[in-house]
VEXDREN-2710 file (C-alpha; in Angstrom, 1 decimal):
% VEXDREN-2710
k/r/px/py/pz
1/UNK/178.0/133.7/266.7
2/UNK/176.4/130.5/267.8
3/UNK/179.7/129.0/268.8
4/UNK/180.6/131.9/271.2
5/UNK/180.9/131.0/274.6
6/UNK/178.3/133.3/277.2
7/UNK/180.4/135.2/279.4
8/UNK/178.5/135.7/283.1
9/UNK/179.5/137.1/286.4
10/UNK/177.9/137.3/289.6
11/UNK/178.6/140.1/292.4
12/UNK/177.2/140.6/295.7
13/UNK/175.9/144.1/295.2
14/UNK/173.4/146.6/297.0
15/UNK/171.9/143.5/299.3
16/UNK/171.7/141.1/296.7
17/UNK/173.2/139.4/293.5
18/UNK/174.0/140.5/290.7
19/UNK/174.2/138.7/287.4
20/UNK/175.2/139.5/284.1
21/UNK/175.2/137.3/280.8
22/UNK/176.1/138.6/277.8
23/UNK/177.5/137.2/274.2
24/UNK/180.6/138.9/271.9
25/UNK/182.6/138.3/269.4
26/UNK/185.8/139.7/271.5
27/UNK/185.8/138.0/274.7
28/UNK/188.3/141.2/275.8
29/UNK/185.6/143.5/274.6
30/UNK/182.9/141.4/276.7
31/UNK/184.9/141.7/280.3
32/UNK/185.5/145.3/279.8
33/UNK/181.9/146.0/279.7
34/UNK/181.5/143.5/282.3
35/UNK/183.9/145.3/284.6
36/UNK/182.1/148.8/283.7
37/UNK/178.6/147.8/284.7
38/UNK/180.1/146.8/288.3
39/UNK/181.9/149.3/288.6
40/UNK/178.5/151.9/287.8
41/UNK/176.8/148.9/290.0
42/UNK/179.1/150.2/293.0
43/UNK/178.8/153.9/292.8
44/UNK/175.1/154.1/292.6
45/UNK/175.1/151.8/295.9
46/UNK/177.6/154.5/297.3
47/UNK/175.0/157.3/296.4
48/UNK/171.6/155.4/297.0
49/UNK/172.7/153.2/300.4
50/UNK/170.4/153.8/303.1
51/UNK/173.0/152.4/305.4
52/UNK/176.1/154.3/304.4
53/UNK/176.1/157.5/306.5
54/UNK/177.7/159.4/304.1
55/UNK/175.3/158.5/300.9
56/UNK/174.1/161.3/299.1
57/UNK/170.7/160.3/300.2
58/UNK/171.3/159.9/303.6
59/UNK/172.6/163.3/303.4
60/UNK/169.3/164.4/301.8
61/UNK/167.6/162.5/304.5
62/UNK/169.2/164.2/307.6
63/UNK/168.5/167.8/305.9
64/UNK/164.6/167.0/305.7
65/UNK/162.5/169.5/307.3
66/UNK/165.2/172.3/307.0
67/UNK/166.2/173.1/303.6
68/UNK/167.3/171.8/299.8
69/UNK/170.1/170.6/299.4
70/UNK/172.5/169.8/296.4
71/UNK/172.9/166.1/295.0
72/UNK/174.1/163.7/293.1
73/UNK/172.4/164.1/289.5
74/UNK/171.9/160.4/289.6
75/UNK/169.8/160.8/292.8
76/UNK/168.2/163.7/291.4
77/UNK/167.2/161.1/288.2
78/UNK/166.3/158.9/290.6
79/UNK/163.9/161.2/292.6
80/UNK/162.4/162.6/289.4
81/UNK/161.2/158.9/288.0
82/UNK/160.3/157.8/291.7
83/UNK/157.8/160.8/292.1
84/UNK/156.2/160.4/288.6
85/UNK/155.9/156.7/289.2
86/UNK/154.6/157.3/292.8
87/UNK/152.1/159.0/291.0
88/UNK/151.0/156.7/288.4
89/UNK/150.2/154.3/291.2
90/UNK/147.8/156.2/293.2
91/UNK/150.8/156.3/296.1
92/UNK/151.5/152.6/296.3
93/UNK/155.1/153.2/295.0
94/UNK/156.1/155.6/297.7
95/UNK/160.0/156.0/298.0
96/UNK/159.3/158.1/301.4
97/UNK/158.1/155.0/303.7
98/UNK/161.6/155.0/305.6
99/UNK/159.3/156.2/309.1
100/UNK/157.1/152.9/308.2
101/UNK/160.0/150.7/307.5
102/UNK/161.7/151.9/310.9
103/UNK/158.8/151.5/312.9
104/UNK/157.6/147.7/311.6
105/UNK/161.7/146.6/311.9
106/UNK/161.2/147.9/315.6
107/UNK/158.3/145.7/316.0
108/UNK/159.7/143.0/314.7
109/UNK/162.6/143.3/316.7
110/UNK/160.7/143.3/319.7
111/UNK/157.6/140.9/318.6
112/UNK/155.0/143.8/319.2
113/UNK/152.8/145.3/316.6
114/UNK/152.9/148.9/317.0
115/UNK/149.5/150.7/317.9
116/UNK/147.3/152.7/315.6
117/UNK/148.4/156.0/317.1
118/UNK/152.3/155.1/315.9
119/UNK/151.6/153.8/313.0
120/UNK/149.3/157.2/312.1
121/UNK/152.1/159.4/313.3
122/UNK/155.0/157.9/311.3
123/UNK/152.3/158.5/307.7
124/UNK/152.3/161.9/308.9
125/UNK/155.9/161.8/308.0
126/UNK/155.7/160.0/304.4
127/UNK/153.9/161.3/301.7
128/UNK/156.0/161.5/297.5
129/UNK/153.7/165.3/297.4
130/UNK/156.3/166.4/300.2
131/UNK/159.7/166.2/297.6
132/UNK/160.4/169.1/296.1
133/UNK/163.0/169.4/292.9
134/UNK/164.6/172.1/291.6
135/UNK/166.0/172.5/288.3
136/UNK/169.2/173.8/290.0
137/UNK/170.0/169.7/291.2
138/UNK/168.6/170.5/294.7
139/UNK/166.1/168.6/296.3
140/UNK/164.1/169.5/299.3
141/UNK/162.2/167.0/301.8
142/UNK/159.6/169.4/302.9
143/UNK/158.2/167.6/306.4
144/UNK/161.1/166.6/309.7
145/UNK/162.1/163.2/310.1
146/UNK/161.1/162.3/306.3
147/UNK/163.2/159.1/305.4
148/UNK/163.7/158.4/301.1
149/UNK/164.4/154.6/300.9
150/UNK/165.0/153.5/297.5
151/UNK/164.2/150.0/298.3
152/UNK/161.5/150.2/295.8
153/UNK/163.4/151.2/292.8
154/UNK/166.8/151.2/292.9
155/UNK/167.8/148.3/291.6
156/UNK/165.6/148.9/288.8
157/UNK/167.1/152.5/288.2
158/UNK/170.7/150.5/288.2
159/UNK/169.7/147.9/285.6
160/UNK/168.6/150.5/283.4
161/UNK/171.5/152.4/283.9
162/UNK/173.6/149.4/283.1
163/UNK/171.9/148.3/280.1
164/UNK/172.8/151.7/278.7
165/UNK/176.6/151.0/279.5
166/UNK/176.5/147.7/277.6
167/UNK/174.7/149.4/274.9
168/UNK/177.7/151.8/274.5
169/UNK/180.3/149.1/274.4
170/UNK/178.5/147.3/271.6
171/UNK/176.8/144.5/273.2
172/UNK/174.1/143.4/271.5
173/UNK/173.4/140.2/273.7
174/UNK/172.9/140.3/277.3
175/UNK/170.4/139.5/280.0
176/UNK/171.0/141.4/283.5
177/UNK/169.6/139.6/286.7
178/UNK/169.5/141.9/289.7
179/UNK/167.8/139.9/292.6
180/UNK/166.1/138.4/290.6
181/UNK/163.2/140.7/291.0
182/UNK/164.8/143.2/288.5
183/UNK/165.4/141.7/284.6
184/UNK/166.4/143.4/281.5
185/UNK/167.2/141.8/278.0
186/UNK/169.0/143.4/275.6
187/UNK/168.7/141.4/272.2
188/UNK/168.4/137.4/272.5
189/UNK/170.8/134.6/272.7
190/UNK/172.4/133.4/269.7
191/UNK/169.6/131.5/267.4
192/UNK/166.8/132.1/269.9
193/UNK/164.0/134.5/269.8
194/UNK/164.5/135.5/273.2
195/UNK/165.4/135.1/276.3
196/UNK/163.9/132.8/278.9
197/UNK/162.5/133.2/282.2
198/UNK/161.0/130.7/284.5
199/UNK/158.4/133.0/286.6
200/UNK/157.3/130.9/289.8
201/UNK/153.9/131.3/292.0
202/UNK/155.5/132.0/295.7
203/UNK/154.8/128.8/296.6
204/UNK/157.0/126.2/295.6
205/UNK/155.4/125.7/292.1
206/UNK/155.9/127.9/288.6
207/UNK/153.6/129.9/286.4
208/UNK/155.1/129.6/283.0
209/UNK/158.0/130.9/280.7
210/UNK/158.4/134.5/279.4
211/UNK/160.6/135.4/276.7
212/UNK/162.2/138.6/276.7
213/UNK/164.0/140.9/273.8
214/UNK/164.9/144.2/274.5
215/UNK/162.1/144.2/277.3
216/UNK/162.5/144.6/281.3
217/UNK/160.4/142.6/283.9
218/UNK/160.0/143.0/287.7
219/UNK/158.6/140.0/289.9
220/UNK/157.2/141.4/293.3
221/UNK/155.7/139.0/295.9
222/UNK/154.2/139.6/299.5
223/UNK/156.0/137.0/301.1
224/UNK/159.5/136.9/299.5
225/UNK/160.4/138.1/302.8
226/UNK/158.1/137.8/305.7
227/UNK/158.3/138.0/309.8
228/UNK/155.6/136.7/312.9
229/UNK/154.7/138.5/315.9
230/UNK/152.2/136.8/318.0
231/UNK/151.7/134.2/315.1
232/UNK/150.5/136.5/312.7
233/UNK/152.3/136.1/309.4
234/UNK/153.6/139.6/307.9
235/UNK/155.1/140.8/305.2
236/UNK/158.3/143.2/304.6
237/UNK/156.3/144.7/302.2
238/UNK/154.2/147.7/303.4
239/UNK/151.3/149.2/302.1
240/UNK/152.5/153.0/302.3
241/UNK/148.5/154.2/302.0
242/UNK/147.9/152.8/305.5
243/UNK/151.0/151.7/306.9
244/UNK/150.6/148.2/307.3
245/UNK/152.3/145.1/306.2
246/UNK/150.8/143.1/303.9
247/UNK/149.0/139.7/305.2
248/UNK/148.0/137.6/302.0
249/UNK/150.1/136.3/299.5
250/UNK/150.3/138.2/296.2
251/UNK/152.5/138.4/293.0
252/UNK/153.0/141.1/290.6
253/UNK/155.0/140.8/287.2
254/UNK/155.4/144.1/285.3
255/UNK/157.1/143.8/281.7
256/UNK/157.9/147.2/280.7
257/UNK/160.5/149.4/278.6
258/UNK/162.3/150.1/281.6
259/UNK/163.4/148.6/284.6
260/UNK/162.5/151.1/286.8
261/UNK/159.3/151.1/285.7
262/UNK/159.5/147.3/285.7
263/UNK/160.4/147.4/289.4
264/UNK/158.0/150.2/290.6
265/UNK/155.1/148.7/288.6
266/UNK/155.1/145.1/289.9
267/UNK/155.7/146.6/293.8
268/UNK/153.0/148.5/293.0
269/UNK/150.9/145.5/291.5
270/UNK/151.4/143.8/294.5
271/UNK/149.4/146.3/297.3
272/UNK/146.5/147.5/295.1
273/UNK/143.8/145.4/294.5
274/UNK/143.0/143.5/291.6
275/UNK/141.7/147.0/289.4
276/UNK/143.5/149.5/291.0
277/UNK/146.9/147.4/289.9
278/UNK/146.4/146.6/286.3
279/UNK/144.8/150.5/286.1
280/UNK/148.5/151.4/287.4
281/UNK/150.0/149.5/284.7
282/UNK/147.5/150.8/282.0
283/UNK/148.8/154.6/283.1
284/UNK/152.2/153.4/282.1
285/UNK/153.4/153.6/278.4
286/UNK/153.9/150.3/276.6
287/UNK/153.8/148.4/280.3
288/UNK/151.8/145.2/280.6
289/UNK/151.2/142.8/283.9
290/UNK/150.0/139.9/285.3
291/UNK/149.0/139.8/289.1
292/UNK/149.0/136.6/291.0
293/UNK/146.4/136.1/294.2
294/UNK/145.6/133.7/297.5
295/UNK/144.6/130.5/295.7
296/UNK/146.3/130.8/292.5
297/UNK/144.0/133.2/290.6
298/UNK/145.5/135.1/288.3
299/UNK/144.7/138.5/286.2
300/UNK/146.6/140.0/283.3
301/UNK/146.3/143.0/281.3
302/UNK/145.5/142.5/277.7
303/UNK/148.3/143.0/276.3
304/UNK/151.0/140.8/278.8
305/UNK/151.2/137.1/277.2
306/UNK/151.8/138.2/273.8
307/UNK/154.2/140.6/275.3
308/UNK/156.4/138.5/276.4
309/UNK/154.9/135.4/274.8
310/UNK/154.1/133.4/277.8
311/UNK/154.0/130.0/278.2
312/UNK/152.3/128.6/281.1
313/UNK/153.4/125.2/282.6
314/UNK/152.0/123.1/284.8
315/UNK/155.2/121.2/286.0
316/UNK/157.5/122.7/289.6
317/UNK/160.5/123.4/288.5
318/UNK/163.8/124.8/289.9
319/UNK/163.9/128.6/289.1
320/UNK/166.2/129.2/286.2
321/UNK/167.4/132.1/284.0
322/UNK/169.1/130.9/280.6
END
């Protein structure tokens, strides 16, 4: 196997790139399962989108306040691992923030931070306690003008959902790349222990190598994406307890059995403090992380460097996944 050639493509999908790798003896074999992950890549952005109208949870959304209503078993999935995870975190993973997301895109559009009173009324509209699911596939948003974004988890619900696929068509080797914020590894590359993955600090420099096998790993950071009104620096990411942006830099890195965990964790990670986030990760089954603060200091939980057998380095490098 060590002369095979890697087979990899990249897609533009659900906002962002992604990238699969993967190793096979039958290079036919290898671009069927490549076209099948895509192709499942596709139709959970069709039932997920928050900006196609006619998503299944846009539909959920517009019936929020009135009454269940039937969808997609996927979403359903979706929901049910969003609300325990939600949980876990002590409501830092919140998948209803849309109201918070609208109103801090308005500001930014106009270069006004909203006022106290509007940013009180749209939490008043958020809250995971307020999703109801029934066994029947129905799902009820129990407040009016509720908003479900899965910003905060899709991608990592799609990974996992993918792995599964290359699983069935007998891939052993593979490393998916979603954003890079969302990672799987299934197996290693031929003669190596593992996979590699450079994890950098947010600013410009890198924090070491982690080497995954049949392990996921989200990468979180406060000022990925950022905005300023009236020179204050914020970030996209919102802390759904009080409903404001985050203003500090901070990094979470979550290496878990699943993606979506992966995903949700190091989000999460990110808007608790110090305690609160590597309690969250503790709650988690077989879940270790490492948080990154203002200044460079950095916490882990007990477990994380042996979990993925990091290897910190001092040099900046280029980011790179091989």
């Amino acid at each position: 196997m060590n002369s095979l050639p890697p087979l990899r493509e990249i897609h533009y999908v659900m906002g962002t790139l992604l990238e699969i790798t993967l190793y096979h003896q039958s290079q036919e074999e290898g671009r069927r399962a490549l076209a099948r992950c895509f192709q499942e890549a596709r139709r959970l952005e069709g039932i997920f989108s928050a900006y196609d109208d006619d998503s299944d949870l846009n539909r959920l959304n517009r019936h929020a306040g009135r009454e269940p209503v039937k969808i997609d078993r996927e979403l359903w999935s979706a929901l049910q691992i969003a609300v325990f995870l939600g949980q876990a975190t002590d409501g830092a993973m919140d998948i209803t923030i849309g109201p918070l997301l609208d109103l801090w895109g308005a500001a930014e559009q106009r270069g006004i931070i909203p006022s106290p009173v509007l940013v009180t009324e749209a939490l008043t509209r958020t809250g995971i306690a307020a999703i109801r699911l029934f066994q029947d596939g129905n799902a009820e948003l129990k407040r009016a003008g509720m908003r479900v974004d899965l910003g905060g988890l899709g991608k990592g619900y799609a990974v996992d959902r993918l792995g599964a696929i290359l699983a069935q068509e007998g891939i052993a080797s593979a490393f998916i790349n979603f954003g890079r914020s969302s990672l799987a590894a299934l197996g290693s590359p031929p003669e190596r222990e593992g996979w590699s993955v450079l994890l950098e600090d947010g600013d410009g420099g890198s924090l070491g190598l982690a080497y995954l096998k049949d392990q996921c790993l989200g990468v979180s950071e406060s000022y990925g994406h950022f905005f300023e009104i009236g020179g204050i620096r914020l970030s996209h990411l919102i802390d759904p307890r009080d409903g404001f942006p985050l203003r500090d830099h901070r990094l979470g890195v979550a290496a878990t059995r699943t993606a979506t965990e992966a995903e949700a964790l190091s989000k999460a990670m990110t808007i608790l403090d110090e305690e609160q986030g590597l309690a969250a990760v503790r709650r988690v089954s077989g879940a270790e992380g490492l948080l990154v603060r203002s200044g460079g200091r950095q916490m882990c939980t007990r477990g994380f460097n042996e979990a993925v057998r990091f290897e910190a380095v001092t040099a900046t490098l280029a980011a790179s996944v091989r």
